[in-house]
C-alpha atoms as a printed R data frame, in Angstrom:
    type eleno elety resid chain resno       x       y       z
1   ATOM     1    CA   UNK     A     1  -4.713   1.118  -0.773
2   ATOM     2    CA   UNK     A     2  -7.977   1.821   0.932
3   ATOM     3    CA   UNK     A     3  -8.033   5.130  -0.385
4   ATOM     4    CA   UNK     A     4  -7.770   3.803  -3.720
5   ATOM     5    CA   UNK     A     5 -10.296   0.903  -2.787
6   ATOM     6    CA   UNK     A     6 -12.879   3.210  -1.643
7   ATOM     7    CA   UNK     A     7 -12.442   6.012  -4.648
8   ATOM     8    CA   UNK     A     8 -12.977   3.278  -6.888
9   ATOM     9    CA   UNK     A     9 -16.165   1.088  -5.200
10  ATOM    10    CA   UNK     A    10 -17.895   4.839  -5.120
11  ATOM    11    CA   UNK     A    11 -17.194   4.825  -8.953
12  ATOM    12    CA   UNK     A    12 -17.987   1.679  -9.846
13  ATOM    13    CA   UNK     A    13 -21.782   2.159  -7.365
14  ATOM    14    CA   UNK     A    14 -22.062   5.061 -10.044
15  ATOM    15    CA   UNK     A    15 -21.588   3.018 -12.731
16  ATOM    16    CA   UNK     A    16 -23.077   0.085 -12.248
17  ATOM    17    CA   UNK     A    17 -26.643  -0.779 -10.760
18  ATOM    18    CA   UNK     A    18 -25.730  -4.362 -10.179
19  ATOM    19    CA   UNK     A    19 -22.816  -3.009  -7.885
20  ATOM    20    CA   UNK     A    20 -23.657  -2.978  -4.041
21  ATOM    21    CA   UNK     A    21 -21.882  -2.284  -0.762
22  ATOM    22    CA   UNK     A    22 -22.237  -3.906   2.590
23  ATOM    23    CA   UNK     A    23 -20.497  -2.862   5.798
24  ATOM    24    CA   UNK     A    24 -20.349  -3.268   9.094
25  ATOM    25    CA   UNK     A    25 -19.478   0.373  10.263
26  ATOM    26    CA   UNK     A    26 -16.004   0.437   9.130
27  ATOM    27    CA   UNK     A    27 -15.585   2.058   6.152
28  ATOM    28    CA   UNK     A    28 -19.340   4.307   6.294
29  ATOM    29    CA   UNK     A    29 -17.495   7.452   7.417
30  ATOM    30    CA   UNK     A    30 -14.916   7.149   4.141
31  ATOM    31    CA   UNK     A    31 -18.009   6.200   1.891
32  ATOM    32    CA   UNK     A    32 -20.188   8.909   3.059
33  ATOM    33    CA   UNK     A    33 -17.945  11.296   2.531
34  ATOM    34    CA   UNK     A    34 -17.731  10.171  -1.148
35  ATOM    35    CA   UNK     A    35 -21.420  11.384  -1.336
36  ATOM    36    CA   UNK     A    36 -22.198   7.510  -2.845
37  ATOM    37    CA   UNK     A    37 -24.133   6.495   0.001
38  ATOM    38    CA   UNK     A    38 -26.798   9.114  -0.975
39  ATOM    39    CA   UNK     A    39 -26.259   8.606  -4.361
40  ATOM    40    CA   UNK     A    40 -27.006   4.910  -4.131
41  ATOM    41    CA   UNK     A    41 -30.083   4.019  -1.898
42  ATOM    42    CA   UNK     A    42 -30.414   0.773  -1.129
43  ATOM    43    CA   UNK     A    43 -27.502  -0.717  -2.593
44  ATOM    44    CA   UNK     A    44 -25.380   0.742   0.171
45  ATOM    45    CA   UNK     A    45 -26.465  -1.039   3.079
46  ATOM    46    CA   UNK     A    46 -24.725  -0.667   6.831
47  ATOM    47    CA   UNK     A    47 -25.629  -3.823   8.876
48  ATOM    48    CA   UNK     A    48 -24.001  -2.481  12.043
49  ATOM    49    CA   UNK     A    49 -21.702  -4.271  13.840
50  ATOM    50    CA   UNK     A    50 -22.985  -7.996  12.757
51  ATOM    51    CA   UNK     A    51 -20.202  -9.919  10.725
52  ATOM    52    CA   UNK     A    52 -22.313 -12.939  10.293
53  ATOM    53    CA   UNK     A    53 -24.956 -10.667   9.280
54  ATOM    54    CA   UNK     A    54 -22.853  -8.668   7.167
55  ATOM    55    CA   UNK     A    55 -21.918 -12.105   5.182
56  ATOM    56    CA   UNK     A    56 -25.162 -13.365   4.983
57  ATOM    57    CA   UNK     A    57 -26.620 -10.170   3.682
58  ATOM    58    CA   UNK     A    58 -24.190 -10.000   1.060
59  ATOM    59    CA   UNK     A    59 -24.523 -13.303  -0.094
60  ATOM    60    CA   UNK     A    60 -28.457 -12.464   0.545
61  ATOM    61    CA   UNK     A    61 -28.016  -9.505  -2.522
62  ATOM    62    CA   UNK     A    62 -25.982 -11.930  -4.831
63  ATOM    63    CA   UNK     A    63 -28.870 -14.343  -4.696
64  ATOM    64    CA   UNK     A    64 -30.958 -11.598  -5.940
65  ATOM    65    CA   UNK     A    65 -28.172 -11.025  -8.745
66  ATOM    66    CA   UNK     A    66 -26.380  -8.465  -7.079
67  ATOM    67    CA   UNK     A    67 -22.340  -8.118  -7.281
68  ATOM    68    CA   UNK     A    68 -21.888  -7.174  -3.675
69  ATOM    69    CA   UNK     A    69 -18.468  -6.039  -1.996
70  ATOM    70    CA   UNK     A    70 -18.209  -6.664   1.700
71  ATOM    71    CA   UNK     A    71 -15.921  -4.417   3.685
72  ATOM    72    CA   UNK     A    72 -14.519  -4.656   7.214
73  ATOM    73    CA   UNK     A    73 -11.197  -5.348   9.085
74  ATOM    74    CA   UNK     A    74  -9.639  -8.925   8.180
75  ATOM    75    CA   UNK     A    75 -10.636 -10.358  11.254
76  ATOM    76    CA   UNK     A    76 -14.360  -9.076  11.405
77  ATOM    77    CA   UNK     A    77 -14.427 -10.041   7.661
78  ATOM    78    CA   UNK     A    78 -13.198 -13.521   7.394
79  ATOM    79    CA   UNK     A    79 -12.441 -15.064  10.971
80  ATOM    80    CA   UNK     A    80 -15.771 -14.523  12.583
81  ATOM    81    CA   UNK     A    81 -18.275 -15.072   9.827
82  ATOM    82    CA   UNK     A    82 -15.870 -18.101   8.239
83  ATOM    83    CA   UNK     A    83 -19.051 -20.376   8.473
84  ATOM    84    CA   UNK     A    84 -21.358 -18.036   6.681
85  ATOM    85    CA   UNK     A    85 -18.274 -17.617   3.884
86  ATOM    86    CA   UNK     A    86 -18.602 -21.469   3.752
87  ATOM    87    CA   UNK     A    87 -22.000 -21.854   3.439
88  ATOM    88    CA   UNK     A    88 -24.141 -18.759   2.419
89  ATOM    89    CA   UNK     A    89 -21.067 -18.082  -0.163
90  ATOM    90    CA   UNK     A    90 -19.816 -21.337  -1.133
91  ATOM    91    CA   UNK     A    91 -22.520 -23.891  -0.148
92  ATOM    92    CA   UNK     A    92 -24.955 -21.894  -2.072
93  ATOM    93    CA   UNK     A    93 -23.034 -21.133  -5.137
94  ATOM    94    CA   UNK     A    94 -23.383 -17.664  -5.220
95  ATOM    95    CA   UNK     A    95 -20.428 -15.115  -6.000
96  ATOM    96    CA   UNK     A    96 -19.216 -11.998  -3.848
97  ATOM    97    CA   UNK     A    97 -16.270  -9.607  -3.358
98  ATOM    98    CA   UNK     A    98 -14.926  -9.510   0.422
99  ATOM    99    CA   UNK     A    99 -12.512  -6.570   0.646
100 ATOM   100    CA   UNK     A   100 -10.303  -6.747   4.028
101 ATOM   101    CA   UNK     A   101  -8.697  -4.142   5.692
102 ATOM   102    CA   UNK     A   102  -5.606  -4.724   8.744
103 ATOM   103    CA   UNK     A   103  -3.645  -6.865   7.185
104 ATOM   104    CA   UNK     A   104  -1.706  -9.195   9.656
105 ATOM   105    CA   UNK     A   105  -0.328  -6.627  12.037
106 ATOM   106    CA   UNK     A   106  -1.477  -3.123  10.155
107 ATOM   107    CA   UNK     A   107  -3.658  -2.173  13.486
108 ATOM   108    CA   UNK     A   108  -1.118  -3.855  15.965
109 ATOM   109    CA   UNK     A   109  -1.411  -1.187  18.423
110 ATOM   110    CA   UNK     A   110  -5.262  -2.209  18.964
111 ATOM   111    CA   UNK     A   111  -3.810  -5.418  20.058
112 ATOM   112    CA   UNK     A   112  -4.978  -9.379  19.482
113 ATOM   113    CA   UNK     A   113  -8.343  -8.492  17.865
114 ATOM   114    CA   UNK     A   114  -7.708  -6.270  15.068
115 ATOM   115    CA   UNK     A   115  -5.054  -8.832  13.754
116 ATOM   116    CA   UNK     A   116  -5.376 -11.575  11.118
117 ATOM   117    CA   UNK     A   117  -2.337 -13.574  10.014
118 ATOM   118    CA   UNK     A   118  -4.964 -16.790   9.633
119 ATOM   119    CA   UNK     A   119  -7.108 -14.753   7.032
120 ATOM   120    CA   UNK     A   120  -5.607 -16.203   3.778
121 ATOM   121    CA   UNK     A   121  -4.896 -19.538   5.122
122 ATOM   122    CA   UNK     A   122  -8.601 -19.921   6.084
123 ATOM   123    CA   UNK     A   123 -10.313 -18.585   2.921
124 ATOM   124    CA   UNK     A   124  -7.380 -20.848   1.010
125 ATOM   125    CA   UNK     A   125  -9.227 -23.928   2.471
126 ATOM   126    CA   UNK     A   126 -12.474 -23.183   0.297
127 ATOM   127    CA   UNK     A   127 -12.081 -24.213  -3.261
128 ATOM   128    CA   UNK     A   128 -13.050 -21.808  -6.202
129 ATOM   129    CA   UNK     A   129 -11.852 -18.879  -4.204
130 ATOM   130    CA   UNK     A   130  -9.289 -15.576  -6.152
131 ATOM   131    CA   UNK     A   131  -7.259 -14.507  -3.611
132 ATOM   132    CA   UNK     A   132  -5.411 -11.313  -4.151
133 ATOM   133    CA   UNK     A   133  -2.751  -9.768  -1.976
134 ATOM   134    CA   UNK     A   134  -1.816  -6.905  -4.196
135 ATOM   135    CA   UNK     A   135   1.797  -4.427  -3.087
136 ATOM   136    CA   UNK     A   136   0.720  -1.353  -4.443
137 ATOM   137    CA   UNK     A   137  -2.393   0.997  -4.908
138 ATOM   138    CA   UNK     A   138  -2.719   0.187  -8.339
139 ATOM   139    CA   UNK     A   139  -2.685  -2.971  -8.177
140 ATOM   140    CA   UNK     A   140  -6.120  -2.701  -5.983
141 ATOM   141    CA   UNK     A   141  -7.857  -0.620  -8.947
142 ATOM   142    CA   UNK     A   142  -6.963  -3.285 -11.492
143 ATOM   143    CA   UNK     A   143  -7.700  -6.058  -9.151
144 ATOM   144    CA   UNK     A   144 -11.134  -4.666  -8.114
145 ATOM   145    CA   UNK     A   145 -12.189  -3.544 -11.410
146 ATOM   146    CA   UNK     A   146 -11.698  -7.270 -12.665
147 ATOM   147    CA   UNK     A   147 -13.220  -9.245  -9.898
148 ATOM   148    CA   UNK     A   148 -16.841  -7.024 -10.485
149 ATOM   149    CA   UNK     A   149 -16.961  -9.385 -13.801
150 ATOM   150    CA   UNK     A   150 -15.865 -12.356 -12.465
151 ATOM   151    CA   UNK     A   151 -18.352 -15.070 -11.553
152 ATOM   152    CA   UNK     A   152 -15.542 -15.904  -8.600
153 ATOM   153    CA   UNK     A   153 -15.329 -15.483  -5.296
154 ATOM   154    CA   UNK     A   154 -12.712 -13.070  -4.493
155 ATOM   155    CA   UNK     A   155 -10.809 -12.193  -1.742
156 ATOM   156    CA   UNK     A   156  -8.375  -8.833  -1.620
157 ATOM   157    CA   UNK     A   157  -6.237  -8.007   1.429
158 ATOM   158    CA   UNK     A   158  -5.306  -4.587   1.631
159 ATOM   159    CA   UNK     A   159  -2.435  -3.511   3.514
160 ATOM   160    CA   UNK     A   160  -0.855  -0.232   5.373
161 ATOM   161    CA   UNK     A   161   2.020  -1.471   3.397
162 ATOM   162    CA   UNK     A   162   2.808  -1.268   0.124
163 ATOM   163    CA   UNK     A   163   6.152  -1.485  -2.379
164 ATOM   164    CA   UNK     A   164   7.441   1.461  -4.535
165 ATOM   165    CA   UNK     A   165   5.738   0.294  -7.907
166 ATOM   166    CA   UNK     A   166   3.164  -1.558  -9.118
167 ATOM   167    CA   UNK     A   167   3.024  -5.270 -11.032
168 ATOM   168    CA   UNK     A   168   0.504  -7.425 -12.585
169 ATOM   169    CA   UNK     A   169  -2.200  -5.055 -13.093
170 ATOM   170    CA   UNK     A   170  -3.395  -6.659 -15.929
171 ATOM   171    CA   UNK     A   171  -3.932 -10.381 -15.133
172 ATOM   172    CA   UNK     A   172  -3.432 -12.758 -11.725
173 ATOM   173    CA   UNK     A   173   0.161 -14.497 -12.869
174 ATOM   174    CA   UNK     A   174   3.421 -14.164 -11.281
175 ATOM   175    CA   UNK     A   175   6.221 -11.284 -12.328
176 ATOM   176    CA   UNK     A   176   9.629 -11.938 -12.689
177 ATOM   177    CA   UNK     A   177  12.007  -9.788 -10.507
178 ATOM   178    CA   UNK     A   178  15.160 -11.039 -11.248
179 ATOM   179    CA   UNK     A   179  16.772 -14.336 -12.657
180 ATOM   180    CA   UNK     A   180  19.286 -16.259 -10.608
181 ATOM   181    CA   UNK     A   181  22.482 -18.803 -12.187
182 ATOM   182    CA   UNK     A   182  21.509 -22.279 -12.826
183 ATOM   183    CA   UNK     A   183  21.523 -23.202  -8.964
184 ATOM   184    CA   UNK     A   184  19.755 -20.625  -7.860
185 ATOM   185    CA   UNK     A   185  16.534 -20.970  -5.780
186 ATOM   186    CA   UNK     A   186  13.351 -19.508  -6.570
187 ATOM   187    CA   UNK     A   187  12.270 -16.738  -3.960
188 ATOM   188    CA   UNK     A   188   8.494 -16.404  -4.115
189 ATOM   189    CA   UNK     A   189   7.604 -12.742  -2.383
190 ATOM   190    CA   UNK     A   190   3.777 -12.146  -1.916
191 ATOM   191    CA   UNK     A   191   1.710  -8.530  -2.121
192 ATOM   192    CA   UNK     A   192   3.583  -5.648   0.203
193 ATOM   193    CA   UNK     A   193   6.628  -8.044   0.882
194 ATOM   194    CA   UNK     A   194   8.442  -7.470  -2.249
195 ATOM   195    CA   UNK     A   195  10.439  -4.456  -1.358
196 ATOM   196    CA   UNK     A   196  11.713  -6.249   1.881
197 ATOM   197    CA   UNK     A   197  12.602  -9.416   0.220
198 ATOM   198    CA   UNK     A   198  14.440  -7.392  -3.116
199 ATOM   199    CA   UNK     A   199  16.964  -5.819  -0.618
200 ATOM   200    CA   UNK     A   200  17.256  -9.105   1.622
201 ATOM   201    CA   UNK     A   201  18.138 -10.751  -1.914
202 ATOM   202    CA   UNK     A   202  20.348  -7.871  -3.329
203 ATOM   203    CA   UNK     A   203  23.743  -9.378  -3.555
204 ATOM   204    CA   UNK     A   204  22.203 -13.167  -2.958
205 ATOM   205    CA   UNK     A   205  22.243 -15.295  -6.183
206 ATOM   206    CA   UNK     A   206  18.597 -16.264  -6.337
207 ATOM   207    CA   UNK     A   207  15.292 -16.323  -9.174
208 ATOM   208    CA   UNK     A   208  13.058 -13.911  -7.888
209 ATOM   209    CA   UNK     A   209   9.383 -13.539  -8.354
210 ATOM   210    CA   UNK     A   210   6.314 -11.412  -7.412
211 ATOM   211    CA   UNK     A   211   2.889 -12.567  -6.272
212 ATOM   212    CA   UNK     A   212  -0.111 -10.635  -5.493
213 ATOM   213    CA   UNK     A   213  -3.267 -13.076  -6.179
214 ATOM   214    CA   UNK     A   214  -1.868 -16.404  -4.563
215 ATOM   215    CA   UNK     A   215  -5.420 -18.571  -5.528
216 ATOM   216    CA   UNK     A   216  -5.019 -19.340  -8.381
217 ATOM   217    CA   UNK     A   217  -1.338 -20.324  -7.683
218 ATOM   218    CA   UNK     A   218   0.784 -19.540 -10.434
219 ATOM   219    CA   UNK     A   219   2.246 -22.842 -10.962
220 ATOM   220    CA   UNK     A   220   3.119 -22.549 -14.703
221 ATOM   221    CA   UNK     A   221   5.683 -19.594 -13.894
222 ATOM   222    CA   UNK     A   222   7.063 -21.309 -11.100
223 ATOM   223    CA   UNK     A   223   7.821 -24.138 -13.114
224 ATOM   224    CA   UNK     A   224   9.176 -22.211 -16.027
225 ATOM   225    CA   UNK     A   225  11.523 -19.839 -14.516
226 ATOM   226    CA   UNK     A   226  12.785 -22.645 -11.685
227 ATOM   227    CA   UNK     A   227  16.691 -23.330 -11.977
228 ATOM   228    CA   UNK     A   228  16.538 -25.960  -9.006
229 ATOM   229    CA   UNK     A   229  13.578 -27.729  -7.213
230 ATOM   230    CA   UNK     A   230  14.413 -25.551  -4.319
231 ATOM   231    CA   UNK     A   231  11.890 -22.975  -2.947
232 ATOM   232    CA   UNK     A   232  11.337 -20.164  -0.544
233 ATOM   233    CA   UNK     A   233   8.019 -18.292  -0.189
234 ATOM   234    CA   UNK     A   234   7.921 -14.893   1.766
235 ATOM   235    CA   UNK     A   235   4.386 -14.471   2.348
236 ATOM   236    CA   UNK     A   236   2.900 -11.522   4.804
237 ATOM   237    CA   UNK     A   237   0.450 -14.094   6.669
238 ATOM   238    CA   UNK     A   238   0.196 -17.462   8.109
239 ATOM   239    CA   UNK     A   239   4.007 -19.308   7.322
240 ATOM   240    CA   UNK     A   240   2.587 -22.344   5.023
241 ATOM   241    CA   UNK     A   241   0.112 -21.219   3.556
242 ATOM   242    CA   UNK     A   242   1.151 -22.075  -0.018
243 ATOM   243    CA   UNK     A   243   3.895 -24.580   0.927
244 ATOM   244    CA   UNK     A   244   0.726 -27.426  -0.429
245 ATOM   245    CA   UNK     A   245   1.113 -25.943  -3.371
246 ATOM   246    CA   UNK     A   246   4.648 -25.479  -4.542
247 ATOM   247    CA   UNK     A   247   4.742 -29.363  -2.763
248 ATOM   248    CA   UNK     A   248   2.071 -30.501  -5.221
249 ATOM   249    CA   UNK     A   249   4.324 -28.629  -8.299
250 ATOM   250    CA   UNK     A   250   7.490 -31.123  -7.341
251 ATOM   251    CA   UNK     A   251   6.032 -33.980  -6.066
252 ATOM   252    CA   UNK     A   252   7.586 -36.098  -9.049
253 ATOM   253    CA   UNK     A   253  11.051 -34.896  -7.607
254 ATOM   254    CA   UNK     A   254  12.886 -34.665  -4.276
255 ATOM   255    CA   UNK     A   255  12.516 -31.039  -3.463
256 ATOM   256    CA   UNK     A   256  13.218 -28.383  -1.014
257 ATOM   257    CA   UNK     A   257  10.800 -25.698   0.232
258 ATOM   258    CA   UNK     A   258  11.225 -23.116   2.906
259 ATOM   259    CA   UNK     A   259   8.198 -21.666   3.999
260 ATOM   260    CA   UNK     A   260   8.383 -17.842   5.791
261 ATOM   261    CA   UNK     A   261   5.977 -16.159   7.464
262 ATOM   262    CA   UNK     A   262   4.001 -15.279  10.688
263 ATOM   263    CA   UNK     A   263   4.673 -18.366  13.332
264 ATOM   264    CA   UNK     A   264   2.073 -20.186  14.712
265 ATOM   265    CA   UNK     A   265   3.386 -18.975  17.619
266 ATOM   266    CA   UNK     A   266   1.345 -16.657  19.480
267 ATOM   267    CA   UNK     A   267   3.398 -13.186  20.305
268 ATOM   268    CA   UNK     A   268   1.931 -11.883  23.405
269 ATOM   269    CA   UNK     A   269   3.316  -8.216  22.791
270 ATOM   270    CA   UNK     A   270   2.367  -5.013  21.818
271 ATOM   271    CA   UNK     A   271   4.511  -3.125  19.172
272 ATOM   272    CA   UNK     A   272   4.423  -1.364  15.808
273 ATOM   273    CA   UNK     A   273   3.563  -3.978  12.473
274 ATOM   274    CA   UNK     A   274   7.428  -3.617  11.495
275 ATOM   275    CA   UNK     A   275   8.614  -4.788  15.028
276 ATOM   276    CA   UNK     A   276   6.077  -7.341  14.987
277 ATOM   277    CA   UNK     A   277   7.005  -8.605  11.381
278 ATOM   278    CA   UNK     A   278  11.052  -8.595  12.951
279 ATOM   279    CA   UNK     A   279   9.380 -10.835  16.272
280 ATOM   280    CA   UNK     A   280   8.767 -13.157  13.053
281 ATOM   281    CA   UNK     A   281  12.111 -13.076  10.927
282 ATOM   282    CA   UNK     A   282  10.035 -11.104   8.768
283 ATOM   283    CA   UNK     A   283  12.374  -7.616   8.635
284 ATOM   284    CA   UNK     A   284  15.317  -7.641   5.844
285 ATOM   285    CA   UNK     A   285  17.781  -9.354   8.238
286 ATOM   286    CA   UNK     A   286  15.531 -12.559   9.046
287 ATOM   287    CA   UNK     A   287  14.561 -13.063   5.517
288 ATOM   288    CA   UNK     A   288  18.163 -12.961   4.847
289 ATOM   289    CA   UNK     A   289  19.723 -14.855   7.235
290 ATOM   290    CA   UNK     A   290  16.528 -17.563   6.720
291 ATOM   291    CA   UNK     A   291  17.868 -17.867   2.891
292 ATOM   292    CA   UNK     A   292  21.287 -17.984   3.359
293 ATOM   293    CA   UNK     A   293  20.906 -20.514   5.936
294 ATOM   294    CA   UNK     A   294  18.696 -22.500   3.547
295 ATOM   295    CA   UNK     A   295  20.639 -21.873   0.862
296 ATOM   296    CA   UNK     A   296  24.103 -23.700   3.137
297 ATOM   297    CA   UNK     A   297  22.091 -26.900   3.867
298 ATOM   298    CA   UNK     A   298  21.934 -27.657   0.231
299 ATOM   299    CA   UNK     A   299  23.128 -31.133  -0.061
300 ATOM   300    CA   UNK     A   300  25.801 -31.684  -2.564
301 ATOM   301    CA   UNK     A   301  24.469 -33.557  -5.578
């Protein structure tokens, strides 16, 4: 994915004049070696390492009508300049692209800093925000390519991790996987957890779909495809973070949602992202045992 993000940001620099870069050192090794940063004086810009500056710069070169793209690790990106998202961002009503890279436990072996399962939840709390978690490399491109004409904010998480093909490339909806009996629940699996969740669910009778932008929730679909009011969301971040949602969907009828994800608990261990992700119930045997489990304390109508 960042291969693909950075091929395509050097493109689009070329392209477009109104297109500008801002990073904090991560990333100016990969762009310089694109030859854009010569290409492109002054609308490549490295800050050093100064998140809050890096924010406020960006939102700086929007005010001056610039589309900027801001580029770091998820927690350098989001976490530690939150307040200058919220106000030099939001407050002043100015649009950006902020383009993360470490997703949740990508850069585990760095340890505490370098990991971000609070990234989504936090930006989620800001209204007007496009979220994207895309699954696959060209889902990025298509993703990217949009949000330079979008007067939105937008958020894209890019992950180590990605599934075997690509969906939604050509709008923000949800995809249907697979459709379950009458009773089935509706398994919501977001960005790189697809692949995981499809062979937790193989021989499970359940409605599955595929998120990768998760603001704008894709309520509609939900709604449409949903056999039962019962939900579970697989989401590689934060568990919760779009439990409001599907809750807001049902709230005319009793419902059931289960809600996977990182814990809030903290893990105190170094490991590899996959062993991490299994610490969580997040590996093909929690998420399967967590549905079946849900599925059992159905309550007979």
């Amino acid at each position: 994915m960042r291969e693909r993000f950075t091929a395509v940001t050097a493109e689009l620099l070329d392209s477009d004049p109104n297109v500008a870069l801002v990073l904090a050192d991560i990333g100016v090794a990969q762009f310089r070696d694109t030859g854009v940063i010569d290409r492109s004086p002054g609308r490549v810009v490295n800050v050093g390492i100064r998140e809050q500056l890096l924010i406020g710069f960006a939102a700086g070169m929007a005010k001056e009508g610039f589309k900027p793209i801001a580029h770091s690790y998820a927690p350098f990106l989001v976490e530690r300049p939150w307040e200058q998202i919220r106000l030099d961002f939001g407050h002043q009503g100015v649009s950006g692209i902020l383009v993360s890279i470490g997703a949740t436990y990508d850069e585990a072996d760095w340890g505490r800093t370098h990991q971000a399962p609070e990234d989504v939840q936090l930006l989620a709390m800001l209204p007007d925000w496009r979220i994207h978690v895309p699954g696959h490399p060209d889902e990025v491109e298509a993703q990217l390519r949009a949000a330079v004409t979008d007067d939105a904010n937008v958020y894209i998480r890019l992950s180590t991790q990605t599934n075997e093909s690509a969906y939604l490339t050509g709008g923000p909806g949800f995809s249907t996987i697979r459709t379950g009996s009458g009773d089935a629940p509706t398994v919501v699996a977001v960005g790189p957890m697809l692949d995981v969740v499809t062979r937790a669910t193989a021989d499970l009778d359940v409605t599955l779909l595929y998120a990768n932008t998760i603001r704008p929730f894709d309520s509609e679909t939900l709604r449409a495809v949903m056999q039962v009011p019962e939900v579970v969301l697989v989401e590689p971040y934060l568990e919760g973070t779009s439990t409001a949602e599907v809750s807001g969907l049902l709230q005319a009828v009793p419902h059931r949602v289960l809600s996977l994800g990182t814990s809030r608990k903290e893990n105190r261990h170094y490991g590899t992202p996959s062993e991490h992700f299994a610490a969580h119930g997040l590996d093909e045997s929690g998420i399967r045992n967590s549905i079946t489990e849900f599925t059992a304390q159905r309550i007979p109508a």
